[in-house]
C-alpha positions in Angstrom: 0.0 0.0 0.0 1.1 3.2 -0.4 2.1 5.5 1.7 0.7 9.3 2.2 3.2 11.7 3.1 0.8 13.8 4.9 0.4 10.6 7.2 3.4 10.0 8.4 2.2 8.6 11.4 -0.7 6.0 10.0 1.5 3.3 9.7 4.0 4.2 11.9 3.9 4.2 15.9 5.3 7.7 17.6 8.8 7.2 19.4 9.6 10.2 21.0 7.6 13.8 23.0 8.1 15.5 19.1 6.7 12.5 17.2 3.8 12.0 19.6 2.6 15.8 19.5 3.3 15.3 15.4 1.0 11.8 15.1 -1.9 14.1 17.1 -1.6 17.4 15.3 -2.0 15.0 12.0 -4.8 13.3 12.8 -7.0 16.1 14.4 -5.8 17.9 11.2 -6.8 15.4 9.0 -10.6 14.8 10.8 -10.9 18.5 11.0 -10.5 18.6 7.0 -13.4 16.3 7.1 -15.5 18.0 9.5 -16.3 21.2 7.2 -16.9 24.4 9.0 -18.1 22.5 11.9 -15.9 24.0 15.2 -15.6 21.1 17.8 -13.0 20.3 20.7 -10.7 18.6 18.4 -10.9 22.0 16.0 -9.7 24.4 19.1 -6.9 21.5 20.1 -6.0 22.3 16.3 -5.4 25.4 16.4 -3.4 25.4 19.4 -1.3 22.7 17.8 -1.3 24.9 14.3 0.0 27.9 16.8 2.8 25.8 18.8 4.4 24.6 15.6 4.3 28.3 13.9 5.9 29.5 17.2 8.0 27.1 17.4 9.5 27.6 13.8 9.8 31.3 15.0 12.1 30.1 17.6 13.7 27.6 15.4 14.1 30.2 12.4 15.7 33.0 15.5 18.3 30.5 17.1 19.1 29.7 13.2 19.7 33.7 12.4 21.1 33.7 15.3 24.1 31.1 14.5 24.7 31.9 10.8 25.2 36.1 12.4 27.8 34.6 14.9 29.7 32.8 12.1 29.3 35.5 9.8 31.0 37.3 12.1 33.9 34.9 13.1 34.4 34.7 9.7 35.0 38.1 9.3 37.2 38.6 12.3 39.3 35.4 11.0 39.8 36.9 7.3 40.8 40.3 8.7 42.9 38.8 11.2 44.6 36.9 8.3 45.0 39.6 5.9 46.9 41.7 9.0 49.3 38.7 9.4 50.1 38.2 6.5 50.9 42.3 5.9 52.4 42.5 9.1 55.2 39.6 8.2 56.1 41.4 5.0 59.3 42.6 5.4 58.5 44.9 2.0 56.1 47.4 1.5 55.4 49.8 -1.0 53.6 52.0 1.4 55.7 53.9 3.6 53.3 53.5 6.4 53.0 50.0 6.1 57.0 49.7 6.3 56.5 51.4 9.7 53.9 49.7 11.5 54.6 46.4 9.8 55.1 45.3 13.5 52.2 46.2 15.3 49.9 45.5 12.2 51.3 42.0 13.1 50.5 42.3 16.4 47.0 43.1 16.2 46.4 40.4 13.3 47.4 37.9 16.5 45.7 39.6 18.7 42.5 39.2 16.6 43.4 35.4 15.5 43.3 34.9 19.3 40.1 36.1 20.0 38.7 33.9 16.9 40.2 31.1 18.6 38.9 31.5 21.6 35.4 32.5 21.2 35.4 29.0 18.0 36.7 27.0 20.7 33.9 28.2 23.7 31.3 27.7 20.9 32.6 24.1 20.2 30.0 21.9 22.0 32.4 19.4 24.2 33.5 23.2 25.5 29.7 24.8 25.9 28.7 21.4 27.9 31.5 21.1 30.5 31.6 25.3 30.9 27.6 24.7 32.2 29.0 23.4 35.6 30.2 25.6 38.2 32.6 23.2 39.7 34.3 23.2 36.2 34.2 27.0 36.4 35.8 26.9 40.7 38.5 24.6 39.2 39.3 26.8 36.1 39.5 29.8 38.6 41.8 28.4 41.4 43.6 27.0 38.3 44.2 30.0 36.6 44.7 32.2 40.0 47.2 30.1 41.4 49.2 30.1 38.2 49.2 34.1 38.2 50.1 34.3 41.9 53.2 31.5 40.9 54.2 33.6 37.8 54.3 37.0 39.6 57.0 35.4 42.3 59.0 33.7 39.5 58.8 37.4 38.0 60.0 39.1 41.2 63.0 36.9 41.4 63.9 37.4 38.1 63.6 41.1 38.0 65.8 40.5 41.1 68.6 38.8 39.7 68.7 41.3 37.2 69.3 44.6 38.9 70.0 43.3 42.4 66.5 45.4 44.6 63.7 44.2 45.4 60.8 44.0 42.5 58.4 46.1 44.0 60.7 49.1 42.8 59.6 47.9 39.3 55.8 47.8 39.8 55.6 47.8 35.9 58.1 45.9 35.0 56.5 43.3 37.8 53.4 43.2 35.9 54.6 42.6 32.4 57.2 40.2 33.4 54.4 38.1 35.2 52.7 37.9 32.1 55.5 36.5 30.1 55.7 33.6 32.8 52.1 33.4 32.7 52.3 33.0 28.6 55.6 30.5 29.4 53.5 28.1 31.8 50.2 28.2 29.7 52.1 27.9 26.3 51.8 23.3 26.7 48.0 23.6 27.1 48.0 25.3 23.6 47.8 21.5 22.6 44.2 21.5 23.1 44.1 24.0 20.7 45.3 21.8 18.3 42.8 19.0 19.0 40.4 20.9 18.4 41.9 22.2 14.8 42.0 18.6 14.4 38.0 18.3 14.8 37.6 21.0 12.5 39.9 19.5 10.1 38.1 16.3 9.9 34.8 17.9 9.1 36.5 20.0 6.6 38.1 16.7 4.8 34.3 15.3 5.4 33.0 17.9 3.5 35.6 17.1 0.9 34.9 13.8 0.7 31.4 14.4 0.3 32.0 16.4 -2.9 33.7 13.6 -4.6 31.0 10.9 -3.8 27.3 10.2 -2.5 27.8 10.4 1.2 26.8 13.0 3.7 25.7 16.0 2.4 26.4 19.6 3.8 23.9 22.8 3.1 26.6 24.7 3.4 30.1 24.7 2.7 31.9 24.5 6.5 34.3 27.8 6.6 35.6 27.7 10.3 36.3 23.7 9.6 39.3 25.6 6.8 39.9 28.4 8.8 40.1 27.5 12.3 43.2 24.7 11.4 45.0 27.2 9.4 44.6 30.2 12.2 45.5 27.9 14.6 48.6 26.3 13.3 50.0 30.1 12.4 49.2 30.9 15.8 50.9 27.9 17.1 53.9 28.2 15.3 54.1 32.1 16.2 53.6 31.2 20.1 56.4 28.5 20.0 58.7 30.7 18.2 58.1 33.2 20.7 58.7 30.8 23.3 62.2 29.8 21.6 63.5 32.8 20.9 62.4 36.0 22.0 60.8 35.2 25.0 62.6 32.2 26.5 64.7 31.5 29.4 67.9 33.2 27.5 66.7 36.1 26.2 64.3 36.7 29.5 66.9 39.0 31.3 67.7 41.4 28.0 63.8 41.0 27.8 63.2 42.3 32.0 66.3 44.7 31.1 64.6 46.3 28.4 60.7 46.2 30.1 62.4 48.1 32.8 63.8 50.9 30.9 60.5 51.3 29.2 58.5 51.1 32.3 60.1 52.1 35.5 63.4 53.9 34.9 63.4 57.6 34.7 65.2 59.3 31.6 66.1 62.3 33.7 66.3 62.7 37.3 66.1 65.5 39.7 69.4 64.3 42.0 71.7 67.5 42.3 75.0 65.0 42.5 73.8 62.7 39.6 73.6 64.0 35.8 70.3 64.6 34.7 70.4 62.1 32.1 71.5 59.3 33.4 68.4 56.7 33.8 67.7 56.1 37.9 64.7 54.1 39.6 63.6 55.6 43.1 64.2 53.5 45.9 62.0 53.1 48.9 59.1 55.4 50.2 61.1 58.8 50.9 63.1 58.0 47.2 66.3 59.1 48.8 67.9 56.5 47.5 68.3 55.5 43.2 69.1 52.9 41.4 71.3 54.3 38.6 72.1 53.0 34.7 74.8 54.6 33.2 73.8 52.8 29.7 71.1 54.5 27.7 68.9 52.4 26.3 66.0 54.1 24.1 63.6 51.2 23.6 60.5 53.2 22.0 57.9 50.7 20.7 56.9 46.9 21.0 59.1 46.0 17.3 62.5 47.3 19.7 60.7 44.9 22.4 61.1 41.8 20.6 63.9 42.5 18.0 66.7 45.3 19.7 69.4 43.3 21.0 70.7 44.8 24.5 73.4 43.3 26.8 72.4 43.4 30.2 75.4 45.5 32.4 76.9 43.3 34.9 76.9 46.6 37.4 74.1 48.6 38.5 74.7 52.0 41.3 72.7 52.5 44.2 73.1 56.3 45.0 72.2 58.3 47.9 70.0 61.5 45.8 70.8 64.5 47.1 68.2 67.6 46.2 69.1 70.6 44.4 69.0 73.8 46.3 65.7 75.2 45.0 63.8 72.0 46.3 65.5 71.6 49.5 64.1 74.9 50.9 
């Protein structure tokens, strides 16, 4: 016999909550058809039915807009992030201005890949279903608190064995250096980062697959299943060559060295027996007391950061300051 595809359910016994309130809405729809103009329980129980599927298509057609706005967005945030990295590790330019912020046009093209990463990976659904629980949240946050709290003492006792003083005369400095621990220490759990990539990159060979035979079918092509692999393999391989070179263990001192004179050391200073520009750090409450650099070292922007190579003196001088005239009257 054949089967009506407006009676799905005739021949077929309901399984699930959905399928039950689809076998009733099809049969009262079918007797009302039947019953004319002729308004009976069964026609009301219709219309409520007609009204909770409509609504429910609403809801269904919202959470849809919804998801295709977020990944047209992500999309857009991943192809401008890409187009910056790529210009920013140009080492030509035929604009002038280009040539000049090559660097920070870099930086910002990371900075952006990052955020695509992260907010790809909270959408990703193993992610969304274990961020539900609170306790997962507690352990995330004594995790991540304990780490910060481990990295700023690692930090002090660099900055320490650096210039000698305690750290807290290089509140800056402190800070910065805490982060670069921080990054050191969180740098191995970038490895989920690249199971994830390799989720993506499954569904994007899937999709491939699919193209070249009769399997599963996709309504759209999957862009973040592309994009999220290749962002996240530049990312990784950026991070690690940070890691290497300009921010590892050998380099950290040049690195706390330069931080320091960006930061906390002051170009001039206003000590009668010292010359005004020699670079000094104030000591203690009453700043009677400086820590003194007779190197100049001019580090102006985040490109000098990473890439100006500095040897850290083996002396620093802890001077007494003693006030001109005019401000100790």
């Amino acid at each position: 016999m054949h089967k009506n595809k407006d009676l799905e359910f005739k021949f077929k016994k309901p399984s699930n909550k959905d399928e039950y309130l689809a076998a009733l809405y099809e049969e009262i729809s079918e007797n009302e058809k039947s019953n004319g103009s002729v308004r009976t329980l069964k026609t009301y129980v219709y219309e409520i039915l007609e009204r909770l599927r409509k609504d429910d298509q609403k809801r269904k057609d919202k959470s849809e807009q919804k998801d295709f706005n977020i990944s047209w967005s992500l999309g857009f945030l991943a192809f401008v992030a890409l187009v910056l990295i790529i210009n920013g590790s140009n080492e030509s330019h035929d604009f002038n201005w280009l040539q000049q912020n090559s660097f920070s046009i870099k930086i910002l093209g990371i900075a952006l890949a990052t955020l695509y990463i992260g907010v790809s990976i909270e959408r990703f659904s193993i992610f969304r279903n274990l961020w539900q629980f609170g306790f997962t949240k507690l352990v995330v946050s004594i995790a991540i608190s304990g780490l910060i709290v481990f990295s700023t003492g690692k930090a002090a006792g660099a900055i320490n064995s650096v210039f000698g003083v305690d750290a807290s005369a290089f509140p800056f400095t402190l800070t910065f250096t805490s982060g670069l621990f921080f990054f050191h220490y969180v740098l191995p759990f970038l490895a989920f980062v690249g199971i994830v990539a390799v989720f993506f990159a499954l569904d994007a060979i899937g999709y491939l697959k699919s193209k070249l035979s009769d399997g599963r079918n996709y309504e759209l092509p999957p862009v973040h299943s592309f994009v999220f692999p290749i962002l996240a393999t530049i990312l990784l391989v950026i991070f690690l060559g940070w890691s290497k070179n300009d921010l590892g263990e050998k380099v950290l001192p040049s690195k706390i060295y330069k931080l320091a004179h960006m930061l906390d050391f002051n170009n001039k200073n206003e000590c009668a027996n010292i010359r005004a520009e020699v670079p000094v750090v104030y000591l203690g409450p009453s700043q009677s007391t400086v820590l003194a650099d007779v190197n100049v070292t001019n580090v102006d922007n985040l490109k000098s950061f990473f890439e100006l190579k500095v040897e850290v003196p083996k002396r620093f001088y802890r001077l007494s300051c003693e006030l001109p005239e005019y401000q100790s009257e």
